[in-house]
C-alpha positions as a Python dict, from the first residue, in 0.01 Angstrom:
ca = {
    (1, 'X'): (0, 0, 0),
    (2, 'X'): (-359, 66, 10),
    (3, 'X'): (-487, 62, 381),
    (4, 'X'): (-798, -214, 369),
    (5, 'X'): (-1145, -201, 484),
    (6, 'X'): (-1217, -406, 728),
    (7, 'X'): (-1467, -623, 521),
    (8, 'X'): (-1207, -693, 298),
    (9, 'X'): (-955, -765, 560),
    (10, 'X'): (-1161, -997, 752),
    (11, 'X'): (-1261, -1218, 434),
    (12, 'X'): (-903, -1312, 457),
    (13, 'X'): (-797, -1305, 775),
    (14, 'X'): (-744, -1640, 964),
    (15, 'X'): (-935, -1651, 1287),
    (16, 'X'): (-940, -2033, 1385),
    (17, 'X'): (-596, -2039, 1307),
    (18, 'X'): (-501, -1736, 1523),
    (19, 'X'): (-721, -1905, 1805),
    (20, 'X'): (-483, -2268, 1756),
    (21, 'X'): (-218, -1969, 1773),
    (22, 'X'): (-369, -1836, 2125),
    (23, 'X'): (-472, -2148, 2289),
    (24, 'X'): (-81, -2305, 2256),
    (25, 'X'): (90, -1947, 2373),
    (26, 'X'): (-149, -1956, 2711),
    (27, 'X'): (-54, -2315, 2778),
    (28, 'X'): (343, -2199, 2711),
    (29, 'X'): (268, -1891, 2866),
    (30, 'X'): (171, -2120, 3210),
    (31, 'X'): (488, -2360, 3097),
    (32, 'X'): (688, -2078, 3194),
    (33, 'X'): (540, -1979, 3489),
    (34, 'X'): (569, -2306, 3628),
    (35, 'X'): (918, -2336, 3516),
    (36, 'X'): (1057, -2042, 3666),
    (37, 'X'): (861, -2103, 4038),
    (38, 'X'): (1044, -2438, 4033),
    (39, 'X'): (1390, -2266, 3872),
    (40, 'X'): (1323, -2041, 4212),
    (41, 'X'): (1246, -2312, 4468),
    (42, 'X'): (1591, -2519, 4385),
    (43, 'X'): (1803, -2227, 4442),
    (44, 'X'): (1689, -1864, 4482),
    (45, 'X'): (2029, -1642, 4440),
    (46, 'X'): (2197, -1819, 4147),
    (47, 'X'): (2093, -1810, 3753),
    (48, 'X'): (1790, -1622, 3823),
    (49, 'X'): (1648, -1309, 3681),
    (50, 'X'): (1296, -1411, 3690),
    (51, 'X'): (1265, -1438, 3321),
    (52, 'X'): (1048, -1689, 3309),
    (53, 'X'): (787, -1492, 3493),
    (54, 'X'): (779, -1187, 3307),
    (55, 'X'): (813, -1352, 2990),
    (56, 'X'): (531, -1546, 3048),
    (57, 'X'): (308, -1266, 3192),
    (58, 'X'): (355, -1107, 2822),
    (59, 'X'): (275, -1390, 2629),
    (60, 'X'): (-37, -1399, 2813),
    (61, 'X'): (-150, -1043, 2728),
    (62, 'X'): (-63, -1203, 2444),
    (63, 'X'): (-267, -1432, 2445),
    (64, 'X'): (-553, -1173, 2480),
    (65, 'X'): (-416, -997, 2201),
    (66, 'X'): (-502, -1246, 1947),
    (67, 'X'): (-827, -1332, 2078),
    (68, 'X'): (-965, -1003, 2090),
    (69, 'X'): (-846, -995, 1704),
    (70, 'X'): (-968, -1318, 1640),
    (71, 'X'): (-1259, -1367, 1761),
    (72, 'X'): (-1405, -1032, 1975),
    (73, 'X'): (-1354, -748, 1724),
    (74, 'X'): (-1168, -895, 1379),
    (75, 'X'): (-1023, -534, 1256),
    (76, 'X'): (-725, -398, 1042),
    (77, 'X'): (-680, -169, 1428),
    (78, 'X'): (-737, -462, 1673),
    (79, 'X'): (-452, -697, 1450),
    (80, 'X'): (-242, -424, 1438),
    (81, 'X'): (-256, -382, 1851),
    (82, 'X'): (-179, -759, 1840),
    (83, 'X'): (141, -651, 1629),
    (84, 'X'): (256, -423, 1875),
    (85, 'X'): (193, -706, 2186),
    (86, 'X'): (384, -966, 1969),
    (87, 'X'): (713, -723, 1915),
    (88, 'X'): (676, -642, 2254),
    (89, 'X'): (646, -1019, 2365),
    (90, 'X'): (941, -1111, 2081),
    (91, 'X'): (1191, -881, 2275),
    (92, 'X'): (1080, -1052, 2612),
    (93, 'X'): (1136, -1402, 2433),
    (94, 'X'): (1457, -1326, 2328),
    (95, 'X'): (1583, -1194, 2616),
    (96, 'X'): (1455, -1515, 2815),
    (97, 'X'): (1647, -1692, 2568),
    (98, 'X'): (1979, -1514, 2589),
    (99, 'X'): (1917, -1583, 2989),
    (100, 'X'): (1842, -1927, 3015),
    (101, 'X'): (2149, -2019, 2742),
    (102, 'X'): (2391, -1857, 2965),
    (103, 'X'): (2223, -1965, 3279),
    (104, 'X'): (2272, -2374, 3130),
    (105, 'X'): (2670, -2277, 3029),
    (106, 'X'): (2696, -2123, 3358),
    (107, 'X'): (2556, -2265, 3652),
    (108, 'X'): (2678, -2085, 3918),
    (109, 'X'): (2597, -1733, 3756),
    (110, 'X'): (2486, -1441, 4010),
    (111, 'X'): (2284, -1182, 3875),
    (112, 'X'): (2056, -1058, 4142),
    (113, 'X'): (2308, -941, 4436),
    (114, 'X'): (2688, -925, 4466),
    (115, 'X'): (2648, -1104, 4745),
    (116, 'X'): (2429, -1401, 4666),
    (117, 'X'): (2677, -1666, 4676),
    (118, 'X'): (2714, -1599, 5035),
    (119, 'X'): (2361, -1621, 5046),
    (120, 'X'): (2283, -1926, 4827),
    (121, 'X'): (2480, -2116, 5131),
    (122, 'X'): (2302, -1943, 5399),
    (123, 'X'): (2067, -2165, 5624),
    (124, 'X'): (1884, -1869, 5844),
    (125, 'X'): (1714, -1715, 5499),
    (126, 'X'): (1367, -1770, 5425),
    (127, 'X'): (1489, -1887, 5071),
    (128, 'X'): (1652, -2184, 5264),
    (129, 'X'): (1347, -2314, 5418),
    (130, 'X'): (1113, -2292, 5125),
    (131, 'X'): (1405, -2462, 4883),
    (132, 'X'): (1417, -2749, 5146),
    (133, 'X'): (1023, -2766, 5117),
    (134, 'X'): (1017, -2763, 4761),
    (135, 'X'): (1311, -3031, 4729),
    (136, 'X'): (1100, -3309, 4952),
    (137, 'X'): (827, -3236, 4736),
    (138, 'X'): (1001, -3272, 4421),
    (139, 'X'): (1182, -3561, 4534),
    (140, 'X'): (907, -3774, 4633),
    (141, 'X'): (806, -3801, 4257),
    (142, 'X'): (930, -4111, 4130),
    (143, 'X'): (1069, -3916, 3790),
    (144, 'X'): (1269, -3653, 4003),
    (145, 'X'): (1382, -3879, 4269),
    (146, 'X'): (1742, -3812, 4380),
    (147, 'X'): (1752, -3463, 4182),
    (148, 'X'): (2005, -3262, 4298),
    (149, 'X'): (2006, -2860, 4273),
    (150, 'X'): (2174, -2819, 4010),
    (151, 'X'): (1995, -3073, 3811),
    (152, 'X'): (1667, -2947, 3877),
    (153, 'X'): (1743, -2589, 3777),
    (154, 'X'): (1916, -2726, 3447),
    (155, 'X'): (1576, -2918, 3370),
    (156, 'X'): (1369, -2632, 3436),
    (157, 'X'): (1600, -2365, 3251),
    (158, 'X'): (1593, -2618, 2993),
    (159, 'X'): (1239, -2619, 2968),
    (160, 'X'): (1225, -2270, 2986),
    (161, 'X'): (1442, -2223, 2704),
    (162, 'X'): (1279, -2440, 2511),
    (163, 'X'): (896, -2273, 2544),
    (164, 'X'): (1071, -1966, 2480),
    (165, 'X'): (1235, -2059, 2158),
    (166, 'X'): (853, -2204, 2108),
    (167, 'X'): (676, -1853, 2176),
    (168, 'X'): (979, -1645, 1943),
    (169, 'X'): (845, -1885, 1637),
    (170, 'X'): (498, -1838, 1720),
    (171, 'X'): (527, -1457, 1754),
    (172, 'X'): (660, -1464, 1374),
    (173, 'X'): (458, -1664, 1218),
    (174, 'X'): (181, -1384, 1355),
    (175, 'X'): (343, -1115, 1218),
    (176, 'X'): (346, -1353, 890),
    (177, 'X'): (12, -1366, 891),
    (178, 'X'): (-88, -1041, 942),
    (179, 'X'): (101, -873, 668),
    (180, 'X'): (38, -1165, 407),
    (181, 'X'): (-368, -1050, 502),
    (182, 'X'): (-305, -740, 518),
    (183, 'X'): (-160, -744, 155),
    (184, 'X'): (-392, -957, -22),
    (185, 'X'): (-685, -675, 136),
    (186, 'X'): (-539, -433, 2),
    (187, 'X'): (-491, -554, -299),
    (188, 'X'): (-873, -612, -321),
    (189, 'X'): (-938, -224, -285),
    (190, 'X'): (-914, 15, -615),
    (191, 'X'): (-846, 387, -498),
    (192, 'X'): (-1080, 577, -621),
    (193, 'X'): (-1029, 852, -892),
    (194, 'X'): (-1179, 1178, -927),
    (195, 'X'): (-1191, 1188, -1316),
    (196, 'X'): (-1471, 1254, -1510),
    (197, 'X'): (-1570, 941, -1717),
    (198, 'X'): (-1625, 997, -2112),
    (199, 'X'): (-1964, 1013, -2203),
    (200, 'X'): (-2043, 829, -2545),
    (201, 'X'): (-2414, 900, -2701),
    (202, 'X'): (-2667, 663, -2744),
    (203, 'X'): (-2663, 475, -3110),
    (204, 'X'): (-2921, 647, -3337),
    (205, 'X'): (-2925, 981, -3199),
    (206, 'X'): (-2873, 1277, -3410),
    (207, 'X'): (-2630, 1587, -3292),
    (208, 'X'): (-2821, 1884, -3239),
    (209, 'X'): (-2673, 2212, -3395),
    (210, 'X'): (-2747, 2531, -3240),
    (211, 'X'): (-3038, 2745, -3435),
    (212, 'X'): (-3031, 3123, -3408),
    (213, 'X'): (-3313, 3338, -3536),
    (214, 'X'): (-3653, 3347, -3401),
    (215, 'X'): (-3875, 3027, -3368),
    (216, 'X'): (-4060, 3134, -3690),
    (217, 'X'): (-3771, 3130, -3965),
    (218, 'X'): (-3612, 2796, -3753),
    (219, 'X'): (-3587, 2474, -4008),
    (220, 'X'): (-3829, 2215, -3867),
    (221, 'X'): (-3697, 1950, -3693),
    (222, 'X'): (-3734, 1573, -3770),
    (223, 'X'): (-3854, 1383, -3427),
    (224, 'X'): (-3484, 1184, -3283),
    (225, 'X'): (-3423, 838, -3430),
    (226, 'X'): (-3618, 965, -3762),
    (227, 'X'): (-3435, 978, -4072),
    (228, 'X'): (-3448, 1327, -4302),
    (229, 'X'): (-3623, 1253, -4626),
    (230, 'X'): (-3529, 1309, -4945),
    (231, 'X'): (-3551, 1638, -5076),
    (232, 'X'): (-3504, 1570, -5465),
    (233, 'X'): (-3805, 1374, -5555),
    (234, 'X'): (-3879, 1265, -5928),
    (235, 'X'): (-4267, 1313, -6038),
}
């Protein structure tokens, strides 16, 4: 495949799209954040490796990814950066995936510490406190009243695995759309080719053979475009 030039690849590339792209990963990207500080505050220890944190931190840069080759510098380089940010931020998607589909078969997974059942229980931990602080917050919202622990971390986990599933498409469909632009640039660029092109004489013109002898004995020449007259002539 032809590598484009970057007029070409910009004629064709989709930059309000990829901006309807950006804005809905930054308000997933925040989903997630949110998600996984309230997946936190209902129990610390259990079904929790953070995902939603990290995950979301990538699908911010992202975020700035696309926008930078949407709208700040629209390049064959700056989408192809953006391609190695999305297969980046499709790994951390489908690992937050894998996570929050066990975490929602298996509630009482423990990932972080052998020892964080023991300390899921524990009431002298600072985790204790802030859960309690976050509960009779959450609680006092007429949707989430009488929530228990394990139902709040199933709705956020289910949340979570939801936005992620959400950010996986959206990654695709970029990589989609880059290589569907990046093909139909290409195809709008002809290599060039080093052969000589044929050269074809203008109509009219008369070949010139080569005259040896000196200039006085040389057979005068009719002017170009002039046709030779007659030499046998009736009187």
């Amino acid at each position: 495949m032809v590598s484009p030039n970057k007029e070409a690849f910009v004629k064709v590339w989709p930059r309000c799209f990829l901006v309807f792209l950006g804005i809905v990963e930054v308000i997933a990207a925040i989903v997630l954040i949110f998600t996984e500080f309230g997946n936190v505050a209902s129990n610390f220890w259990t079904t929790n490796v953070f995902a939603g944190g990290w995950c979301g931190l990538i699908m911010i840069v992202h975020f700035f990814g696309l926008f930078v080759a949407a709208c700040c510098s629209p390049s064959p380089s700056a989408a192809f950066r953006a391609v190695v940010i999305t297969i980046i931020a499709l790994v951390a998607c489908g690992t937050l995936i894998g996570f929050d589909a066990y975490f929602i078969a298996t509630p009482s997974a423990c990932l972080l510490t052998s020892s964080c059942s023991t300390n899921a229980v524990s009431t002298s931990s600072f985790s204790y406190y802030f859960q309690q602080s976050f509960f009779s917050a959450f609680n006092s919202l007429s949707a989430f009243k009488g929530y228990t622990q394990s139902q709040a971390k199933f709705l956020f986990q289910t949340i979570q695995l939801s936005v992620g599933s959400l950010c996986f498409v959206l990654c695709i469909v970029y990589l989609v759309i880059y290589y569907v632009s990046r093909g139909k640039a290409s195809d709008k660029v002809l290599p060039s080719t080093n052969q000589p092109s044929s050269y074809a004489p203008p109509s009219g013109a008369r070949s010139q053979q080569p005259q040896y002898g000196p200039p006085s004995q040389r057979a005068p020449q009719p002017a170009p475009g002039q046709a030779a007259g007659k030499t046998n002539k009736r009187y």
